[in-house]
C-alpha positions as a LaTeX table, in Angstrom:
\begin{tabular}{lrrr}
\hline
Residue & $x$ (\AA) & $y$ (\AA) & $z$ (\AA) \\
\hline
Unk1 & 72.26 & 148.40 & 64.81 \\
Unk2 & 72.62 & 152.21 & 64.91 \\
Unk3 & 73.89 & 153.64 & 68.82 \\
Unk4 & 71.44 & 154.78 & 70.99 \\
Unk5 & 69.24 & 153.85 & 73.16 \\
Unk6 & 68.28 & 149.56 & 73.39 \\
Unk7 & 65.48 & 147.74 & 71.91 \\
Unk8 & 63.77 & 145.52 & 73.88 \\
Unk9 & 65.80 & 142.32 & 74.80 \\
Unk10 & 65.48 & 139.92 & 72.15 \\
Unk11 & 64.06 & 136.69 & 72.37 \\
Unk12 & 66.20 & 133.85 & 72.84 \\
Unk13 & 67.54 & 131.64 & 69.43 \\
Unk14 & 68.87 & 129.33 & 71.49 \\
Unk15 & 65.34 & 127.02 & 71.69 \\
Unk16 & 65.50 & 126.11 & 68.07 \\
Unk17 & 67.61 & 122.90 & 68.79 \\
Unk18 & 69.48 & 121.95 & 71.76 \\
Unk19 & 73.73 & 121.47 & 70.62 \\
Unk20 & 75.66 & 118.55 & 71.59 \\
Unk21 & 78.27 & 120.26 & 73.94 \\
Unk22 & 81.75 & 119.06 & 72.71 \\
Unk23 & 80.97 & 116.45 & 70.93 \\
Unk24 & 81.80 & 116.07 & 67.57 \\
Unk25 & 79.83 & 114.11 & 64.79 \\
Unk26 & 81.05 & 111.46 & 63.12 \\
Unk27 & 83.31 & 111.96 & 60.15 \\
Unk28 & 81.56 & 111.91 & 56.75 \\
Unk29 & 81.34 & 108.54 & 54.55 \\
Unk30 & 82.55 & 108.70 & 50.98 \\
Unk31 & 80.51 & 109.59 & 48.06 \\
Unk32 & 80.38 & 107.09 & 45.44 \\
Unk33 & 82.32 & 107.75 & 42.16 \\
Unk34 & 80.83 & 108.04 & 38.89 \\
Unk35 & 80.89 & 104.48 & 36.88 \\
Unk36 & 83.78 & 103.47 & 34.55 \\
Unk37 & 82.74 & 102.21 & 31.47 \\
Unk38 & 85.35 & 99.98 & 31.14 \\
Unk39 & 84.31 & 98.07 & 34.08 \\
Unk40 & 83.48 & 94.42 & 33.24 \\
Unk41 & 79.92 & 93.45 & 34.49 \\
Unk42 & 78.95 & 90.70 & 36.34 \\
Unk43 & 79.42 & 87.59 & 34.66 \\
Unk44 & 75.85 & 85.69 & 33.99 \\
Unk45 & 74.94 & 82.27 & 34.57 \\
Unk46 & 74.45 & 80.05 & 32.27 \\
Unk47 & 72.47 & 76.82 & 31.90 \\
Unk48 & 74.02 & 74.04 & 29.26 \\
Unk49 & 70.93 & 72.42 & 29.30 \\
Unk50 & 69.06 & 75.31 & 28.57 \\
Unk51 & 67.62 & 76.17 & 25.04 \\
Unk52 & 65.48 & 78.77 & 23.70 \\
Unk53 & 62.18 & 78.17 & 21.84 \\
Unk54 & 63.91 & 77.06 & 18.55 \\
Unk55 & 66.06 & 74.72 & 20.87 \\
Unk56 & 69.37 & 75.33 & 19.42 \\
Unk57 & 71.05 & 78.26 & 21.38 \\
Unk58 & 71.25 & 78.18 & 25.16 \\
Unk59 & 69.46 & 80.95 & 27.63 \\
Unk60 & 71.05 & 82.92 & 30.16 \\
Unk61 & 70.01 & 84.06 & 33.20 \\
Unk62 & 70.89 & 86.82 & 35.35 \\
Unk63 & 72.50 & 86.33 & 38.76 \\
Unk64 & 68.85 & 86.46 & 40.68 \\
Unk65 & 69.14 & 89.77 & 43.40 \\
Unk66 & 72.11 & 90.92 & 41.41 \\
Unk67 & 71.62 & 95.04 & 40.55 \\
Unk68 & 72.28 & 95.75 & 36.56 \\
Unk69 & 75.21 & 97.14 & 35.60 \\
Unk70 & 76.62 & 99.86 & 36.71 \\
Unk71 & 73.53 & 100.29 & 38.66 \\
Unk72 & 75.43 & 100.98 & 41.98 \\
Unk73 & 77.77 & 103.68 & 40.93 \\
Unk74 & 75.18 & 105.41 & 38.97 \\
Unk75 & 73.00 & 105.52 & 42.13 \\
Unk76 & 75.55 & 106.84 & 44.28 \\
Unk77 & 76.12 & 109.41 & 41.62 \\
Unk78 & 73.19 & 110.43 & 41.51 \\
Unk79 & 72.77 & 110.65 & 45.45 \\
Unk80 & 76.20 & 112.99 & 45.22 \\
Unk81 & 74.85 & 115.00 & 43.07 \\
Unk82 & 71.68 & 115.85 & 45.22 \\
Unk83 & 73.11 & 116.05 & 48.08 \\
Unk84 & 75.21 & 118.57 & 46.78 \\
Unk85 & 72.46 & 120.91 & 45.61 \\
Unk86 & 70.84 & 120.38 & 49.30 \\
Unk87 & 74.23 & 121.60 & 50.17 \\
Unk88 & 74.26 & 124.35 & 48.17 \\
Unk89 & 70.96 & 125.54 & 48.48 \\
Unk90 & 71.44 & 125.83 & 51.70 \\
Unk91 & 74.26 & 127.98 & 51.59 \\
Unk92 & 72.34 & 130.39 & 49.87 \\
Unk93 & 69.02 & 130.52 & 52.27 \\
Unk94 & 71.89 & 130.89 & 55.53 \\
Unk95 & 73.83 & 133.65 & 53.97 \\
Unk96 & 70.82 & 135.77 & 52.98 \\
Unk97 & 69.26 & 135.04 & 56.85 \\
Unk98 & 72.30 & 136.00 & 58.53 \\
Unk99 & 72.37 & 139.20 & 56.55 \\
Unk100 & 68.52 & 139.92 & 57.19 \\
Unk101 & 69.34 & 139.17 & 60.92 \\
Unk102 & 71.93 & 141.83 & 60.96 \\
Unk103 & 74.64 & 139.09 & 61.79 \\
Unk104 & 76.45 & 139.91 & 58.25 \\
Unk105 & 76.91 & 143.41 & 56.42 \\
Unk106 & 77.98 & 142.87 & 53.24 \\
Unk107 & 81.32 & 140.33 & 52.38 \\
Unk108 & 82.04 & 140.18 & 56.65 \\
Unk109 & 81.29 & 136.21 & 56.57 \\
Unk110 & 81.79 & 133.06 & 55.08 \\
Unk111 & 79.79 & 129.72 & 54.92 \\
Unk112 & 80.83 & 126.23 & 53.70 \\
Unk113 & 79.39 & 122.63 & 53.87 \\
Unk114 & 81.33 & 119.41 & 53.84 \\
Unk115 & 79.85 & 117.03 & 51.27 \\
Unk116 & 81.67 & 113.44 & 51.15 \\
Unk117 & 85.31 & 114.46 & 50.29 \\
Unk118 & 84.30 & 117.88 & 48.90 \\
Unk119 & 83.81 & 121.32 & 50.51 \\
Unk120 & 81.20 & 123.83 & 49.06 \\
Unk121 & 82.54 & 127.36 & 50.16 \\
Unk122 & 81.50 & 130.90 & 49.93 \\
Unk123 & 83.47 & 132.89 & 47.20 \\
Unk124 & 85.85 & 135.54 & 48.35 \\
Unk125 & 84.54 & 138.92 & 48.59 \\
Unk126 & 80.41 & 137.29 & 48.29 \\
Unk127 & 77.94 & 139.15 & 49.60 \\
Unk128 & 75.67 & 136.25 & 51.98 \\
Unk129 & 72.88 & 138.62 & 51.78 \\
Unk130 & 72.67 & 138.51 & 47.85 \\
Unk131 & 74.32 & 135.41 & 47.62 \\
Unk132 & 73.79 & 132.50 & 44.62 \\
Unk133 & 74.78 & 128.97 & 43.88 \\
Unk134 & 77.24 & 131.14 & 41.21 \\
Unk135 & 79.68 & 132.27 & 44.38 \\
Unk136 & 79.45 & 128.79 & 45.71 \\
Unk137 & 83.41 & 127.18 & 45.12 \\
Unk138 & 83.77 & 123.62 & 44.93 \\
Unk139 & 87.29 & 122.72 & 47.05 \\
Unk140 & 88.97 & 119.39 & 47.93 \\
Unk141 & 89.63 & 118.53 & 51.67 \\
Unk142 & 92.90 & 119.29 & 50.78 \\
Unk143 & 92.14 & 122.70 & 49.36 \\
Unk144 & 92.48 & 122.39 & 45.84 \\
Unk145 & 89.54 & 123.68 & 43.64 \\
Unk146 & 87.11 & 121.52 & 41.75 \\
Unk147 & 85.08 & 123.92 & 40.50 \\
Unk148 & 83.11 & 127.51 & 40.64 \\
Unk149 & 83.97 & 130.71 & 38.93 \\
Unk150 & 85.29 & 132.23 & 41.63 \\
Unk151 & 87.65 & 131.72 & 44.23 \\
Unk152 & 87.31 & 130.51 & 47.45 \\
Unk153 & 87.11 & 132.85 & 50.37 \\
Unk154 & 89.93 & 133.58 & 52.14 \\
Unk155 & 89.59 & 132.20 & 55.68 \\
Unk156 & 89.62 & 128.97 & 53.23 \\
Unk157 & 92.36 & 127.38 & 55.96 \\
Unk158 & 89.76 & 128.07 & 58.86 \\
Unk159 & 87.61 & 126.08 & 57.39 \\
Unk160 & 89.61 & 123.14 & 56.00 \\
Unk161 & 91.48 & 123.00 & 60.14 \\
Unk162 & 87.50 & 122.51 & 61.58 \\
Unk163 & 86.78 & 120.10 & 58.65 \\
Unk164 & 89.66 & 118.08 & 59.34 \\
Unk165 & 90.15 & 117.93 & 63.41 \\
Unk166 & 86.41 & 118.53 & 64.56 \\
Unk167 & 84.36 & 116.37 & 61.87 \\
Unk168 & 82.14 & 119.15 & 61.48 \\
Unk169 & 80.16 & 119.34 & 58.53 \\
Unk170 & 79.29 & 122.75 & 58.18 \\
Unk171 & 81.26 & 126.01 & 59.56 \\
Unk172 & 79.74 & 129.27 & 59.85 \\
Unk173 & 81.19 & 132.91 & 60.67 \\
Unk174 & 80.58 & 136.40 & 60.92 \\
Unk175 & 81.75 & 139.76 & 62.14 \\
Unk176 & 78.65 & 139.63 & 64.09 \\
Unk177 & 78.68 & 143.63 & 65.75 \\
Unk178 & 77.85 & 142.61 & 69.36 \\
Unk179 & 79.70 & 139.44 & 69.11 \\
Unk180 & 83.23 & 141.51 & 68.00 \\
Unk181 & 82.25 & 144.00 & 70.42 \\
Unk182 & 82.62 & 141.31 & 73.56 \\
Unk183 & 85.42 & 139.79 & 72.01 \\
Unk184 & 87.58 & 142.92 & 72.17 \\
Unk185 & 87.11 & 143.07 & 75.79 \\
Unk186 & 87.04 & 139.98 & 77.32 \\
Unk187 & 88.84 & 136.46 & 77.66 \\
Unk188 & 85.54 & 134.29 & 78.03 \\
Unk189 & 81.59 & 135.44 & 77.55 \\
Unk190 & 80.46 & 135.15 & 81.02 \\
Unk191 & 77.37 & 132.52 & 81.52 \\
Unk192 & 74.86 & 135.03 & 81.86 \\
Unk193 & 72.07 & 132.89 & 80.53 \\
Unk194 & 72.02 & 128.71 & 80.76 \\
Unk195 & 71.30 & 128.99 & 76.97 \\
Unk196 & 75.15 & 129.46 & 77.00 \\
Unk197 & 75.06 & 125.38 & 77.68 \\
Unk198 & 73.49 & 125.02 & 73.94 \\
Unk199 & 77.38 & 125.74 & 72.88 \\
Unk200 & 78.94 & 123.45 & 75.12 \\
Unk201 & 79.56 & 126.01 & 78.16 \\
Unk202 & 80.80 & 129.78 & 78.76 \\
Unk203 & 82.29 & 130.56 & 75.53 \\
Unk204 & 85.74 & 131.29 & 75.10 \\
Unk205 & 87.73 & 134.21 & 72.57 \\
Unk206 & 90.41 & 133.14 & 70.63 \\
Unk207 & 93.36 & 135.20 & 70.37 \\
Unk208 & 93.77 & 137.48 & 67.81 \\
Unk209 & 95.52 & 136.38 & 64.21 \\
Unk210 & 95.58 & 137.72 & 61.04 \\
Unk211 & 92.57 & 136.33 & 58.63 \\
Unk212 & 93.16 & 133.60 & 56.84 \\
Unk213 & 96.26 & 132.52 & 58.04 \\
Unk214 & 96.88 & 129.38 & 59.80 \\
Unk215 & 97.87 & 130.39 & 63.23 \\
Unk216 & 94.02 & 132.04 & 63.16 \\
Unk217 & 92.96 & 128.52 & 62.51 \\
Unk218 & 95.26 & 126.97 & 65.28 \\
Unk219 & 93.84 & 129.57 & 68.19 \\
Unk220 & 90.43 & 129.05 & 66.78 \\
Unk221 & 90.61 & 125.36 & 67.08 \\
Unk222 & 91.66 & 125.99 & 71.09 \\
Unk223 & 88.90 & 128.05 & 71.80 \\
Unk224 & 86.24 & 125.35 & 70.30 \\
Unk225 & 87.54 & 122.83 & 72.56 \\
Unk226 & 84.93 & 121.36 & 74.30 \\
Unk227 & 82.22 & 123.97 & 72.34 \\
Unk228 & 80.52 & 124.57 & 69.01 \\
Unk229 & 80.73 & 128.16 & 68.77 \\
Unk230 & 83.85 & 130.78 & 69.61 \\
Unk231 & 84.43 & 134.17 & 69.80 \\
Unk232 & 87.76 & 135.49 & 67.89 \\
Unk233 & 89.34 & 138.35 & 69.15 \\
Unk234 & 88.86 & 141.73 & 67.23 \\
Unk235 & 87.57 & 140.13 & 64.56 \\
Unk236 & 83.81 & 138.17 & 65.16 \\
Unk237 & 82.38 & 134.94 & 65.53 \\
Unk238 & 82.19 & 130.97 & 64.58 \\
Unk239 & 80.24 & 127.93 & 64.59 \\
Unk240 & 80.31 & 124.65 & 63.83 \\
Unk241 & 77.26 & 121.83 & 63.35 \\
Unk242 & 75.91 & 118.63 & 61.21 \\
Unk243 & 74.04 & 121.11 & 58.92 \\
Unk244 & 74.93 & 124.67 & 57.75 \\
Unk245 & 71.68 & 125.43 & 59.69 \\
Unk246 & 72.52 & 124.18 & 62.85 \\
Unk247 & 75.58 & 125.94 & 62.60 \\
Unk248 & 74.02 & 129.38 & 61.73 \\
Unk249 & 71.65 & 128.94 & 64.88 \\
Unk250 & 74.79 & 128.63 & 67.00 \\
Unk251 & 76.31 & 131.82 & 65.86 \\
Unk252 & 72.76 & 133.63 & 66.16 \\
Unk253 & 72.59 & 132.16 & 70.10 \\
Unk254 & 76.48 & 133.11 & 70.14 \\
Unk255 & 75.51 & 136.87 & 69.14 \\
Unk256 & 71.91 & 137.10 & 71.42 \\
Unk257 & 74.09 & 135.61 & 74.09 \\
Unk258 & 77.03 & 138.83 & 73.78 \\
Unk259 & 74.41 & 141.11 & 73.11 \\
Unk260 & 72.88 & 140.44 & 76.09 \\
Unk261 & 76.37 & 140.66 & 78.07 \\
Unk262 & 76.91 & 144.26 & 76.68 \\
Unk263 & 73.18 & 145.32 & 77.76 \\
Unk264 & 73.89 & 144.27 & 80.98 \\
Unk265 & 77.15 & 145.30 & 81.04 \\
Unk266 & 75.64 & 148.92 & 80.61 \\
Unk267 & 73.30 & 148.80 & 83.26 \\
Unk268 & 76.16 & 147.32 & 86.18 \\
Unk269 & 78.38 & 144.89 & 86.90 \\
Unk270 & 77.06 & 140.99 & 85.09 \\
Unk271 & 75.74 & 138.18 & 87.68 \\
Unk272 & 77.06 & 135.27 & 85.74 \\
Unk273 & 75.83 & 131.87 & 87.12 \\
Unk274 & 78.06 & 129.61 & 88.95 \\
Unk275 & 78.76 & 126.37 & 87.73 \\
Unk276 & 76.19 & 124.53 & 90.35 \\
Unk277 & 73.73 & 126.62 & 88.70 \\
Unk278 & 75.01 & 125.41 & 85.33 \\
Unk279 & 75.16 & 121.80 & 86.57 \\
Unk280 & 71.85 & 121.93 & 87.67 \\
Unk281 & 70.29 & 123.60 & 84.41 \\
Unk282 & 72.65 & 120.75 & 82.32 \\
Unk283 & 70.57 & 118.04 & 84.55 \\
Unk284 & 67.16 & 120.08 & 83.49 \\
Unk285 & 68.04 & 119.66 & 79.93 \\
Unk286 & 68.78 & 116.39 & 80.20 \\
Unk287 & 65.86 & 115.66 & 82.03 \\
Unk288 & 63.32 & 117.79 & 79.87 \\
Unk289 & 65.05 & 116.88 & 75.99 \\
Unk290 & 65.44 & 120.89 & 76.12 \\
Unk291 & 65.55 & 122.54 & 72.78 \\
Unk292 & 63.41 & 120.07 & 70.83 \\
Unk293 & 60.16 & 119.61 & 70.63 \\
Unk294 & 58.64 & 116.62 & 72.76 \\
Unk295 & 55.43 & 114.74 & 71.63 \\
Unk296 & 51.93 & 115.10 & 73.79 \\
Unk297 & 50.84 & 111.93 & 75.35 \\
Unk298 & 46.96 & 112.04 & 75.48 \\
Unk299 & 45.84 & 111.23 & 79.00 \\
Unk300 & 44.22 & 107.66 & 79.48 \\
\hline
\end{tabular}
């Protein structure tokens, strides 16, 4: 966005899906390994009395309900496997909208998606808006590389600290330019808008830390206490969700909300809305199943 005079206000992100203030989802189940083929298969049953048309050689029977070999593991390979390209290919379609949204310019973001004990990260020094499933990295939980030509990008430790004490299973963030404007100014984004309850309440700036380093993850994991999205302190945004999607909405609300701030910031001094008004608005949402659509029921 080039200085100058404002556009007009933009529409509100925060309708696409309402977020589950504070809570966290459950952690992930593990994926199924791939089948050893020195596992011994179920034994079969066998009937003494049993003979085959010639009469002289017994018949066996398979255990009745019991899956052929190996027919487990292969399945859960094979649901591994696509969930992993779900995973990936949705990496790719959120890096590419956050750069057409203005959100990213250039390599100022990473992505990543938690997929059973695996994480599927953004490469170091990617480009989101030109990204491919080639600058996807394959890391463990722990942070050791599986796979990918490239390495991982460096806020790598962010990541793996949401992963592992939030249950998260996606993580997105930017240097989003309104959202690092607010956050070198203030301590909290004031509640100017009850949209601000879609991220769990007024949302707080972590303080500064160098990227990638672990105290960075540590003030980052304080300042999502309680909410799904933060501000970090000279530096830009970050959210968390079930699906990279979810989390990419949160950071677009995160940045509509902060660009609103600074427009009205510009004009005077912000109203923010008091926490009765909040309360109330929470009870409205509640009330209404806000942020999703609701089905028609026809008159009688």
């Amino acid at each position: 966005r080039g200085a100058g005079g404002p556009p007009p206000p933009p529409a509100p992100p925060g309708a696409r899906g309402a977020a589950r203030a504070g809570g966290a989802p459950p952690p992930p189940s593990t994926v199924g390994c791939v089948p050893d083929p020195a596992r011994p298969t179920p034994h079969a049953a066998t009937s003494a009395s049993a003979t085959d048309s010639a009469g002289d050689a017994p018949a066996t029977h398979a255990a009745a309900g019991a899956p052929a070999p190996g027919a487990t593991e292969a399945t859960e390979a094979t649901e591994a496997t696509e969930a992993t390209g779900a995973a990936v290919a949705g990496l790719v379609r959120s890096g590419r909208r956050l750069a057409a949204g203005g959100l990213v310019v250039g390599t100022a973001g990473n992505l990543s998606a938690r997929v059973g004990e695996t994480l599927l990260v953004t490469a170091t020094g990617a480009d989101l808006g030109a990204l491919t499933p080639a600058l996807i990295t394959t890391v463990s939980v722990t942070g050791a590389v599986l796979g990918g030509a490239h390495e991982p990008t460096s806020e790598l430790p962010l990541h793996r600290a949401l992963y592992a004490t939030l249950g998260c299973r996606a993580v997105a963030h930017a240097h989003a330019p309104a959202s690092v404007a607010v956050g070198c100014v203030l301590d909290e984004l004031p509640p100017l808008h009850y949209a601000t309850l879609l991220l769990g309440g007024p949302v707080r700036v972590a303080e500064y830390a160098t990227f990638g380093s672990e105290e960075l993850a540590r003030a980052v994991l304080r300042a999502l206490d309680g909410r799904s999205a933060a501000l970090l302190r000279n530096h830009g945004s970050i959210a968390v969700g079930d699906t990279v999607e979810q989390a990419c909405e949160r950071l677009e609300l995160l940045e509509w909300l902060s660009e609103v701030h600074c427009r009205a910031a510009a004009l005077g001094a912000p109203r923010p809305l008091s926490a009765a008004q909040l309360d109330a608005a929470a009870a409205e949402f509640a009330g209404r199943g806000y942020g999703a659509p609701r089905p028609r029921t026809p008159p009688a």
